[in-house]
LOFI-329950 format. One record per residue (C-alpha): x, y, z; residue in three letters. Coordinates in steps of 0.5 Angstrom, whole numbers. Layout:
N
+-------+-------+-------+------+
|    c1 |    c2 |    c3 | code |
+-------+-------+-------+------+
|     X |     Y |     Z |  ALA |
...
+-------+-------+-------+------+
END
This chain:
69
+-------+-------+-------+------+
|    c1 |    c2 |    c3 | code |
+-------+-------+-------+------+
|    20 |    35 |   -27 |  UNK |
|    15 |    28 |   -26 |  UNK |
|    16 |    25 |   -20 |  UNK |
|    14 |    17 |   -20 |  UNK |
|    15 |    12 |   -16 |  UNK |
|    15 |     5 |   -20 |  UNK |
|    14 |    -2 |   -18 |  UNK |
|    17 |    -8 |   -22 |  UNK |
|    14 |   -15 |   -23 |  UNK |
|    10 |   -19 |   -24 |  UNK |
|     3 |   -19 |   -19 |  UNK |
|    -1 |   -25 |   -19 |  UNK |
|    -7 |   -22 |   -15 |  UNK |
|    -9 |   -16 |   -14 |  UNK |
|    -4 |   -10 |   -11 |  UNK |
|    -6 |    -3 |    -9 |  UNK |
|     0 |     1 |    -7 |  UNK |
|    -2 |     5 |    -1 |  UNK |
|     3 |    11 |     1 |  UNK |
|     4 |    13 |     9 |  UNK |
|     7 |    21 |    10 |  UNK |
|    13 |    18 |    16 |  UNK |
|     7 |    20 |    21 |  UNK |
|     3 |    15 |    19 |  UNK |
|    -2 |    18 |    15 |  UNK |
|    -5 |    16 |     9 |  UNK |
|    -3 |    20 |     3 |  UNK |
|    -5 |    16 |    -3 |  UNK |
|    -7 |     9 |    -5 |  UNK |
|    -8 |     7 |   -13 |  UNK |
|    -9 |     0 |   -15 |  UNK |
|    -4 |    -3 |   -20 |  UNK |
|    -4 |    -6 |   -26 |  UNK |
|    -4 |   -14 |   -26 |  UNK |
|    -3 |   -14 |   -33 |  UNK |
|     4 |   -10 |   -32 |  UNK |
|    11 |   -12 |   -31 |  UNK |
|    12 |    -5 |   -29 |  UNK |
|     7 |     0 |   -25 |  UNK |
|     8 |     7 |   -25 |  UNK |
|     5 |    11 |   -19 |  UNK |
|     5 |    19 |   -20 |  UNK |
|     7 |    22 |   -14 |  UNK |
|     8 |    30 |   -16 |  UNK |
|     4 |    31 |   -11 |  UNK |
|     8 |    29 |    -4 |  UNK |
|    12 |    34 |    -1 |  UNK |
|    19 |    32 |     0 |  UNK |
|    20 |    28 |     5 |  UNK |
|    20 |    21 |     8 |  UNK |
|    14 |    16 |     6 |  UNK |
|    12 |     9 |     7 |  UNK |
|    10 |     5 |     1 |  UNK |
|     6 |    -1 |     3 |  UNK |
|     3 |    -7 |    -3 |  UNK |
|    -2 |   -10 |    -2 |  UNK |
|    -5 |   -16 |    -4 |  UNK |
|    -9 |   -21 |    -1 |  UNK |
|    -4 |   -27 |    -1 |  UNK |
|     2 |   -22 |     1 |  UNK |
|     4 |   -15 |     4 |  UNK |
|    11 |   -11 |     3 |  UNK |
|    13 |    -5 |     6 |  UNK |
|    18 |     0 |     4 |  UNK |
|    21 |     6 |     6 |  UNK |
|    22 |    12 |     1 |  UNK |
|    25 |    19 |     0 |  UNK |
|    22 |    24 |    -5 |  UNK |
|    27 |    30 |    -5 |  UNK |
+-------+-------+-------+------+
END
């Protein structure tokens, strides 16, 4: 089975999506589709666990919290 993380909407500006293991290290950074309403990031490559999910861009950032089972 695919493992995904998707985001939805709109972005405006460039976005990258960067993702921290609960330790804060880096484990993966992908930059997002402007163009899209709907980015998907293959994620089968993370174990299970607790992940922070961080967007970035130059006008705003997000922070999310994540579980990958």
């Amino acid at each position: 089975m695919s493992k995904t993380v998707v985001v939805k909407g709109q972005l405006n500006t460039d976005t990258s999506a960067v993702i921290y293991d609960i330790q804060g290290r880096l484990v993966l950074q992908q930059a997002l589709e402007t163009s899209n309403t709907t980015n998907t990031i293959n994620v089968n490559a993370l174990k299970t666990g607790i992940y922070i999910v961080e967007l970035k861009s130059n006008k705003q950032n997000r922070t999310l919290k994540i579980i990958i089972n």
